[in-house]
PDB file as gemmi writes it, atoms N, CA and C in Angstrom:
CRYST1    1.000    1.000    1.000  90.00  90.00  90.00 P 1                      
ATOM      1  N   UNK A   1       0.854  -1.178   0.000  1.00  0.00           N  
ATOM      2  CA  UNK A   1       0.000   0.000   0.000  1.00  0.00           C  
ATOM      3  C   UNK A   1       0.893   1.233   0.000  1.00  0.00           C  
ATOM      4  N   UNK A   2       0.411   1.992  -0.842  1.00  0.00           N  
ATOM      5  CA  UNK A   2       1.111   3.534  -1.005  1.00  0.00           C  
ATOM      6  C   UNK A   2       0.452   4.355  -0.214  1.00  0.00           C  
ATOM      7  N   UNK A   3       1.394   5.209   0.302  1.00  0.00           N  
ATOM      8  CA  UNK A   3       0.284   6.975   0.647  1.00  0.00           C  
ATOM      9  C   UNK A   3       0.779   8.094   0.140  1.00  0.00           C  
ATOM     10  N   UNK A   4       0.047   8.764  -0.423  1.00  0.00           N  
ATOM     11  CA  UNK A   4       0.956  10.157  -1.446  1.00  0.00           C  
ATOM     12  C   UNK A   4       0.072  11.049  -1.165  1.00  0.00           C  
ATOM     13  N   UNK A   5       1.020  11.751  -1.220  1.00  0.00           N  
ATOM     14  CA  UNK A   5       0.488  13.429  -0.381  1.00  0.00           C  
ATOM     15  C   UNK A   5       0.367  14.152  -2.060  1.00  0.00           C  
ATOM     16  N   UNK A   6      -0.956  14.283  -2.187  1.00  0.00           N  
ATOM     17  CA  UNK A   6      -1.288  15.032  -3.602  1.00  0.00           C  
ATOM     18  C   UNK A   6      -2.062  16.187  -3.132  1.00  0.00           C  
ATOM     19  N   UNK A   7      -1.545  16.913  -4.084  1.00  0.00           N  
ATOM     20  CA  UNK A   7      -1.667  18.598  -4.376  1.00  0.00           C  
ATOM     21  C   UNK A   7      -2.895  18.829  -5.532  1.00  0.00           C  
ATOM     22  N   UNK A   8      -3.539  20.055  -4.814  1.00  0.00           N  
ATOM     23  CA  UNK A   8      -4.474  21.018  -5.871  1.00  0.00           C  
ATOM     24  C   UNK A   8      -5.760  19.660  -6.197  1.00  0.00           C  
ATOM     25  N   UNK A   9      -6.033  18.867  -5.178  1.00  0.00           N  
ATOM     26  CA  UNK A   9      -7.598  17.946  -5.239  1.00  0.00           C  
ATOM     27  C   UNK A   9      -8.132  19.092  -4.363  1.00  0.00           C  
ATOM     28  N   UNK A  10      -9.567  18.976  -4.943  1.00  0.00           N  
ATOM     29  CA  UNK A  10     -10.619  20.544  -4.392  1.00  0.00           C  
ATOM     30  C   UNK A  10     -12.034  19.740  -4.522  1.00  0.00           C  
ATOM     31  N   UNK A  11     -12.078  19.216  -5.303  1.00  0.00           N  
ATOM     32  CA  UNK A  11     -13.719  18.063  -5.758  1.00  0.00           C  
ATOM     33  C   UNK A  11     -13.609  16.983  -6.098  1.00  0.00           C  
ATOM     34  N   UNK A  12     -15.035  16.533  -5.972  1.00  0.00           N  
ATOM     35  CA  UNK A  12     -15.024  15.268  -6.681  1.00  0.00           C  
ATOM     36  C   UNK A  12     -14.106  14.740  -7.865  1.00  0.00           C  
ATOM     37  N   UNK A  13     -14.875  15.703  -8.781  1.00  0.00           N  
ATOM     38  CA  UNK A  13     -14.051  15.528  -9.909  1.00  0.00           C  
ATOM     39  C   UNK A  13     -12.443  15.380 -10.153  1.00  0.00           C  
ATOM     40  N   UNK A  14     -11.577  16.112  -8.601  1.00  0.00           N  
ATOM     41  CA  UNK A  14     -10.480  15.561  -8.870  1.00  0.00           C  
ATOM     42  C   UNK A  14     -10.478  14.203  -8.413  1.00  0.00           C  
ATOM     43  N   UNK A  15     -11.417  13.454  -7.747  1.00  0.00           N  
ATOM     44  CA  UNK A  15     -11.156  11.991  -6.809  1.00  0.00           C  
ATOM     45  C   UNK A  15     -11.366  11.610  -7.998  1.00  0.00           C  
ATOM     46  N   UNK A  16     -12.302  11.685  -9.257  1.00  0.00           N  
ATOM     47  CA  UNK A  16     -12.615  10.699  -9.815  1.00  0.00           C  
ATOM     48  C   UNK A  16     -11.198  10.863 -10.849  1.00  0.00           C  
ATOM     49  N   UNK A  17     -11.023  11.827 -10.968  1.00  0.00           N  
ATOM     50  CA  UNK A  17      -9.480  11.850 -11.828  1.00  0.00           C  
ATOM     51  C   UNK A  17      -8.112  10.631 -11.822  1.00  0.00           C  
ATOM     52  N   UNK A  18      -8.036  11.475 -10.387  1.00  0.00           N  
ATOM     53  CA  UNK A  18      -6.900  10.232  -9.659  1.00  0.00           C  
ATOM     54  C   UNK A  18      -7.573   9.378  -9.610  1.00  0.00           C  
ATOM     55  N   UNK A  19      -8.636   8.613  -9.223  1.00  0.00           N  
ATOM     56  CA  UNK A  19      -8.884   7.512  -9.626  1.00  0.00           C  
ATOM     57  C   UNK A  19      -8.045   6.555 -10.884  1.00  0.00           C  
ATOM     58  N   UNK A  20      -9.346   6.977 -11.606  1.00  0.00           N  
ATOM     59  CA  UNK A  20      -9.313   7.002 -12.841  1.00  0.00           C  
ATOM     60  C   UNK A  20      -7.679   6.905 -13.397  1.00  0.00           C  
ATOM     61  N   UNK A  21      -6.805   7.318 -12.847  1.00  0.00           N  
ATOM     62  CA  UNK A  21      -5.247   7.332 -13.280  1.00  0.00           C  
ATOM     63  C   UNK A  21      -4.770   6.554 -12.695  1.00  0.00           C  
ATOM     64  N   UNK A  22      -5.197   5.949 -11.645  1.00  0.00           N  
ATOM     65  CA  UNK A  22      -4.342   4.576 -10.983  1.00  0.00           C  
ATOM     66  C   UNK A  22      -5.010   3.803 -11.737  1.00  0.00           C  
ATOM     67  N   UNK A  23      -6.377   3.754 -11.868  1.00  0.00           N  
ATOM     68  CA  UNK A  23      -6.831   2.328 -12.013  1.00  0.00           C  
ATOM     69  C   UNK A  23      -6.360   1.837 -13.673  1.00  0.00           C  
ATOM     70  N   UNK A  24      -6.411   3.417 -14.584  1.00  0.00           N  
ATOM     71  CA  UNK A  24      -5.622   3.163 -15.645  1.00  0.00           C  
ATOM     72  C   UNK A  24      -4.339   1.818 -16.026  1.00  0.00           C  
ATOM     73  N   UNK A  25      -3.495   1.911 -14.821  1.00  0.00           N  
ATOM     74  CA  UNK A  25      -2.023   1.361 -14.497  1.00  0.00           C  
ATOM     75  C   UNK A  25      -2.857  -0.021 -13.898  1.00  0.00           C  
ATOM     76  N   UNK A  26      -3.815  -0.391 -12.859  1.00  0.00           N  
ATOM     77  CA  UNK A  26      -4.206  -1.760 -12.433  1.00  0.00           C  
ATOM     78  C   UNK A  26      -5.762  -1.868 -12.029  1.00  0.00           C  
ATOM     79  N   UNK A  27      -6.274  -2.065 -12.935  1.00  0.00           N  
ATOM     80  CA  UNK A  27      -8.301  -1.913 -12.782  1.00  0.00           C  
ATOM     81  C   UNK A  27      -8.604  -2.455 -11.243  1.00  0.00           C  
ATOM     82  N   UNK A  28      -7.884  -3.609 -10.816  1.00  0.00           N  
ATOM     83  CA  UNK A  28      -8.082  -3.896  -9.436  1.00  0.00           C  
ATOM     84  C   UNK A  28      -7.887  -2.993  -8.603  1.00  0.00           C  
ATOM     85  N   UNK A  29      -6.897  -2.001  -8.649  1.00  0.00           N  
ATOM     86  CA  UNK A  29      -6.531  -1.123  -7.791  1.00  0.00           C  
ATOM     87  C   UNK A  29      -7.606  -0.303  -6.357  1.00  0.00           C  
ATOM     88  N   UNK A  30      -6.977  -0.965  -5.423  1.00  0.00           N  
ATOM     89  CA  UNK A  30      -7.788   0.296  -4.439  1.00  0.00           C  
ATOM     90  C   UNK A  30      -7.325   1.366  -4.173  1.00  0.00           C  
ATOM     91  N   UNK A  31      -8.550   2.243  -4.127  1.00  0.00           N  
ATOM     92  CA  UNK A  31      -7.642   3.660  -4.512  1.00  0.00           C  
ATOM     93  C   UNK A  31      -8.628   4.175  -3.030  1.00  0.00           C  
ATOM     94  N   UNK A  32      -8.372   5.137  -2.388  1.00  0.00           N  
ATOM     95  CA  UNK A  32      -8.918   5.849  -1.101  1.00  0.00           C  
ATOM     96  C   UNK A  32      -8.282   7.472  -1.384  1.00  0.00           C  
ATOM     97  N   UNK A  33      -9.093   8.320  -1.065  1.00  0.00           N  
ATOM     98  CA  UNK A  33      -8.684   9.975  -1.301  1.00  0.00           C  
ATOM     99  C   UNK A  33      -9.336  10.598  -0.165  1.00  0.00           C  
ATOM    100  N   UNK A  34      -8.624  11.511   1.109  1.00  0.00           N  
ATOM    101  CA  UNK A  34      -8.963  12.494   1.689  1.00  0.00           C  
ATOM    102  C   UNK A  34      -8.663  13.350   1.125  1.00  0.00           C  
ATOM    103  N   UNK A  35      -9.753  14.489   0.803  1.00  0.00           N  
ATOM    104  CA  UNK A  35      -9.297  15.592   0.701  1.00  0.00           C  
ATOM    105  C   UNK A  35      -8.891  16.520   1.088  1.00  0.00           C  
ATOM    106  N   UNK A  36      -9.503  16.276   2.486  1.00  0.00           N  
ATOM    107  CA  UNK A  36      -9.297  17.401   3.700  1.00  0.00           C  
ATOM    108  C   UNK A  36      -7.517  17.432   3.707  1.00  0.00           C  
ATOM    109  N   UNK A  37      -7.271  16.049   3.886  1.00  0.00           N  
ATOM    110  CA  UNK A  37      -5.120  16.623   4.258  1.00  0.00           C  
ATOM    111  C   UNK A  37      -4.613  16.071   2.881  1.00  0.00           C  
ATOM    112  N   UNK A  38      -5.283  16.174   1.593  1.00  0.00           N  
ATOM    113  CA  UNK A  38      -4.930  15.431   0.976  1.00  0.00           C  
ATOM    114  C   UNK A  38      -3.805  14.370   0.549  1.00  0.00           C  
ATOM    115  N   UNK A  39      -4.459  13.605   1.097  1.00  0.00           N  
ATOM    116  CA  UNK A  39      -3.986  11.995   0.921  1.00  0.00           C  
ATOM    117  C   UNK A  39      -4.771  11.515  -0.312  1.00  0.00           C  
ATOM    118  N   UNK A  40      -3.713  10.396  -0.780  1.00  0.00           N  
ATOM    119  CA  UNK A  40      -4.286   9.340  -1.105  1.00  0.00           C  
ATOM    120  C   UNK A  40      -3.623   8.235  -1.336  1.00  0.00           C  
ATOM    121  N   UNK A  41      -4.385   7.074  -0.587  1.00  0.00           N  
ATOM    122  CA  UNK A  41      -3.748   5.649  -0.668  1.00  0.00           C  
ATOM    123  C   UNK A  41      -4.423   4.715  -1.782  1.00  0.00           C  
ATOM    124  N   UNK A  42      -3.006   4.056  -1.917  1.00  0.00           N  
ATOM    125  CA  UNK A  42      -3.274   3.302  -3.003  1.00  0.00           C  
ATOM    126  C   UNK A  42      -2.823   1.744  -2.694  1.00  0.00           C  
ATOM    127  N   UNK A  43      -3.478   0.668  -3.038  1.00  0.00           N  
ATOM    128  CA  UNK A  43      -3.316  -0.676  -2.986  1.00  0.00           C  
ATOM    129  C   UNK A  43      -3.439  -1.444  -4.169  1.00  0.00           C  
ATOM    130  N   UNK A  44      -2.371  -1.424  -5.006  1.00  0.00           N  
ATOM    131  CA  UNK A  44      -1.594  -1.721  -6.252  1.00  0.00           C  
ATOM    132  C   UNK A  44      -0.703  -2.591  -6.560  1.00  0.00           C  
ATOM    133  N   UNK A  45      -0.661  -3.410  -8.028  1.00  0.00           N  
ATOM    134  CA  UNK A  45       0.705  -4.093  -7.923  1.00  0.00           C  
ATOM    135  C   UNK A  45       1.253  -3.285  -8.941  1.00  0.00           C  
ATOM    136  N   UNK A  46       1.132  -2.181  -9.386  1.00  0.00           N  
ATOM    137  CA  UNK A  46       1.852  -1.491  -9.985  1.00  0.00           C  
ATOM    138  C   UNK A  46       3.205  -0.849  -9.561  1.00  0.00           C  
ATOM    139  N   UNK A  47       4.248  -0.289  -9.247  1.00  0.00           N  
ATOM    140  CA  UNK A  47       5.267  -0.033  -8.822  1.00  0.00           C  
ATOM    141  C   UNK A  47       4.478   1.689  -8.103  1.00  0.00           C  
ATOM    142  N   UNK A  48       5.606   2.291  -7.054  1.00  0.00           N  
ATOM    143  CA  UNK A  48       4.928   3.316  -6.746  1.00  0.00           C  
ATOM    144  C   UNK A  48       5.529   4.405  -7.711  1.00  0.00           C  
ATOM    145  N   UNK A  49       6.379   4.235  -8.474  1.00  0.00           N  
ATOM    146  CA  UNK A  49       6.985   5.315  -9.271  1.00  0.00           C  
ATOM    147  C   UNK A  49       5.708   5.168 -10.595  1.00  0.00           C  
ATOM    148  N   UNK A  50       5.373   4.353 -10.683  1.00  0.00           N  
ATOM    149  CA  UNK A  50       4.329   4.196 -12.073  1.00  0.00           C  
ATOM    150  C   UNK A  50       3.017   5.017 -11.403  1.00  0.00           C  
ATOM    151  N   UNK A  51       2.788   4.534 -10.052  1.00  0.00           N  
ATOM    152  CA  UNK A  51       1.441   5.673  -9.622  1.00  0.00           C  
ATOM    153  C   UNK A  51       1.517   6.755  -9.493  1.00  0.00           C  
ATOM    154  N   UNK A  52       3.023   7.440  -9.283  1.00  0.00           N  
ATOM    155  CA  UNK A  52       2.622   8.598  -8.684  1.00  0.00           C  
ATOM    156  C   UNK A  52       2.777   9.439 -10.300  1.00  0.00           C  
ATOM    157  N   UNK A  53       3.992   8.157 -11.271  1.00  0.00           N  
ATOM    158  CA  UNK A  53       4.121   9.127 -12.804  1.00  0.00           C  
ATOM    159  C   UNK A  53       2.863   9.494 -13.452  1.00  0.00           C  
ATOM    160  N   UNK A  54       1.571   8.385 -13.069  1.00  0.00           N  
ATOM    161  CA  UNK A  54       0.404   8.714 -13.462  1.00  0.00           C  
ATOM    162  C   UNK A  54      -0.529   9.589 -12.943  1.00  0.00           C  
ATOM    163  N   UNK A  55      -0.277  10.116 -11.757  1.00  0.00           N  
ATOM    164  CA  UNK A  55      -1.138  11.191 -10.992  1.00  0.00           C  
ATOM    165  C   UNK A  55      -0.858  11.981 -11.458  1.00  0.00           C  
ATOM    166  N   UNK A  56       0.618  12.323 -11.311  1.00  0.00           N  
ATOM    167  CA  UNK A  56       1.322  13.319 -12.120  1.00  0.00           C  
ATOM    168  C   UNK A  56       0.847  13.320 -13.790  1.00  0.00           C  
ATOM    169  N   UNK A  57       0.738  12.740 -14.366  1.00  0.00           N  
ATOM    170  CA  UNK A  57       0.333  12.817 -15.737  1.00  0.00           C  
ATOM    171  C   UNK A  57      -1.169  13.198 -16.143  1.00  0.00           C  
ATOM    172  N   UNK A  58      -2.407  13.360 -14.838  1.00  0.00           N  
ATOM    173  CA  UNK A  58      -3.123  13.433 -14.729  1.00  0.00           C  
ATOM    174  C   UNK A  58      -3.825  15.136 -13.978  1.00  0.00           C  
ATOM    175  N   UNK A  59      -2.789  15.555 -13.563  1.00  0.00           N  
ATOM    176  CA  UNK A  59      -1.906  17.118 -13.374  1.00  0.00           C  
ATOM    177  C   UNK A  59      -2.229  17.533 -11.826  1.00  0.00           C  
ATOM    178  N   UNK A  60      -1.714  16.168 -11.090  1.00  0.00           N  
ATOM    179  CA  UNK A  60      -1.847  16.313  -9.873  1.00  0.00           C  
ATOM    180  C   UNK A  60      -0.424  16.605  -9.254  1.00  0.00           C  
ATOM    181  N   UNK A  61      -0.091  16.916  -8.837  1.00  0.00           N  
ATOM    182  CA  UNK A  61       1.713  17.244  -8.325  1.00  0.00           C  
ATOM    183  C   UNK A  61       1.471  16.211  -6.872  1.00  0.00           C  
ATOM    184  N   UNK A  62       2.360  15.304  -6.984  1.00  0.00           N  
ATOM    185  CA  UNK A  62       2.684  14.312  -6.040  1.00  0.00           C  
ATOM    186  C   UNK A  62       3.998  14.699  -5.251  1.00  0.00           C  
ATOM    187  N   UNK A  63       3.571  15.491  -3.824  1.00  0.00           N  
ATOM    188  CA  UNK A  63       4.987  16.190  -3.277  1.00  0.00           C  
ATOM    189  C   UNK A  63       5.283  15.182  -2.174  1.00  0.00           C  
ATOM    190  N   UNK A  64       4.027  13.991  -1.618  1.00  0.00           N  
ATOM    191  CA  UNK A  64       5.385  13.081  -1.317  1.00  0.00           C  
ATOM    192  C   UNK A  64       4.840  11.887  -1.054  1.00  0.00           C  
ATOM    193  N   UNK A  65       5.506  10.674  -1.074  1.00  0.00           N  
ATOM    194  CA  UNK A  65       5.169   8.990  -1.214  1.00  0.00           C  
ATOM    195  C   UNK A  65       5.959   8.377  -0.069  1.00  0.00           C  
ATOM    196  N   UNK A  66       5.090   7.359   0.350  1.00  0.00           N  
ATOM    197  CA  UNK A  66       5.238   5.613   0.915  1.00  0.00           C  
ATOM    198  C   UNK A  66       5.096   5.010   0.845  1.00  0.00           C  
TER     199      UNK A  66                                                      
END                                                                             
């Protein structure tokens, strides 16, 4: 399980984004988003450099991972 501290989520529409960009990388993927401290964890067999290249590609700025 990952936790990445993502930047500039404000709505739904960004949860369904990031979503939508992990599950891109593994349809199984569990994906979880607070917005309040924005978090979001991820439970993936994708690598964590592939999730966060895809958040990022999705124009979320990923300032930090576990």
């Amino acid at each position: 399980m990952y936790e990445l501290q993502v930047e500039n989520m404000s709505c739904g529409r960004c949860i369904a984004k990031v979503s939508d960009a992990v599950r891109a990388l593994d349809m199984t993927a569990g994906v979880e988003i607070n917005l309040a401290n924005k978090k979001v964890m991820v439970d993936s067999s994708a690598s964590l450099d592939e999730v966060k290249a895809a958040i990022v590609q999705a124009g979320y700025p990923v300032t930090a991972a576990s």
